[in-house]
N, C-alpha and C positions, 0 to 999 in steps of 0.2 A: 601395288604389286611389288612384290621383294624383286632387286636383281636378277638372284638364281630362280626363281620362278621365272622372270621374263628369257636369263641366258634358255633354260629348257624349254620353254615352250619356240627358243629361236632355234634351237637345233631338230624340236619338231620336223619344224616348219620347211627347214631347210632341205633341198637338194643335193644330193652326191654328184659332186665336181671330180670329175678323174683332170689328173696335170697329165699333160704331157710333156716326156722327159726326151731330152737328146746326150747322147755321151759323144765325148773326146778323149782322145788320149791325148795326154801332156804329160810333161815334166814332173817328175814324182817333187821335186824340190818344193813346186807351187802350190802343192796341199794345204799347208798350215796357213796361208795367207789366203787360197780358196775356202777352206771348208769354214774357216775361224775369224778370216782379216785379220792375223799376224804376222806380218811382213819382217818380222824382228830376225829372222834369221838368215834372210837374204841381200846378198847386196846389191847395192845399186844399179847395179846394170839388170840383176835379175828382176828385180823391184819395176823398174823402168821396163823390158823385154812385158813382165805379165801384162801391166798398165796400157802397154798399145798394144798387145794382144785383146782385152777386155772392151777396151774402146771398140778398134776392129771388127770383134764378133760378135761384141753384144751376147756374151751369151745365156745369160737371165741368174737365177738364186743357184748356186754349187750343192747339192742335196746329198753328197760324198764320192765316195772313191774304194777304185775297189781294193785289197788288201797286200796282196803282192804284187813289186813291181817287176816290170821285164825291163830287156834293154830293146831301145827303140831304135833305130836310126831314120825314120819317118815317122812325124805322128803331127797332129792338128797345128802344135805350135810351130812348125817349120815357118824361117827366115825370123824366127823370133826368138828362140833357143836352137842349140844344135844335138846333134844324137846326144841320147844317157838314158838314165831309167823314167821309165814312165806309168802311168796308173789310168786306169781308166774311171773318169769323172762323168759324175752322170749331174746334169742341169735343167731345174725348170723351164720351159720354153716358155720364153716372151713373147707378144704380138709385138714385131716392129712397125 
């Protein structure tokens, strides 16, 4: 049996799996290093702020964000960034 013959008859086969997504608002900053993991344009303390944010919340694969931001003065990342613009991020749900 050829590959693509076995990939098609696996997508046959297969089941539709809906993800379940949860969103946050964070910090518009943390895009490029959410959606991408390129951290190159943040500094270190922002760098560090997402890294025990993520730790913290676990909060599975970044699937994007939405397109304007607003200015927050509350949003998921509190005591870990302070008000500024923020985006709302929407992420695959992991079983912890």
């Amino acid at each position: 049996m050829k590959i693509i013959d076995a990939f098609k008859a696996g997508l046959r086969d297969a089941k539709p799996r809906r993800i379940k997504t949860t969103t946050y608002t964070l910090p518009a900053h943390w895009a490029c290093a959410l959606i991408n993991g390129d951290e190159s344009g943040m500094s270190e303390e922002e760098s560090s702020a997402l890294d025990r944010w993520i730790k913290d919340t676990r909060p599975g694969y970044c699937l994007g964000c939405s397109e304007e931001p607003e200015f927050c003065t509350n949003h998921d990342a509190d005591g870990y960034e302070l008000a500024g613009d923020c985006l709302t991020f929407t992420f695959e749900e992991i079983k912890k």
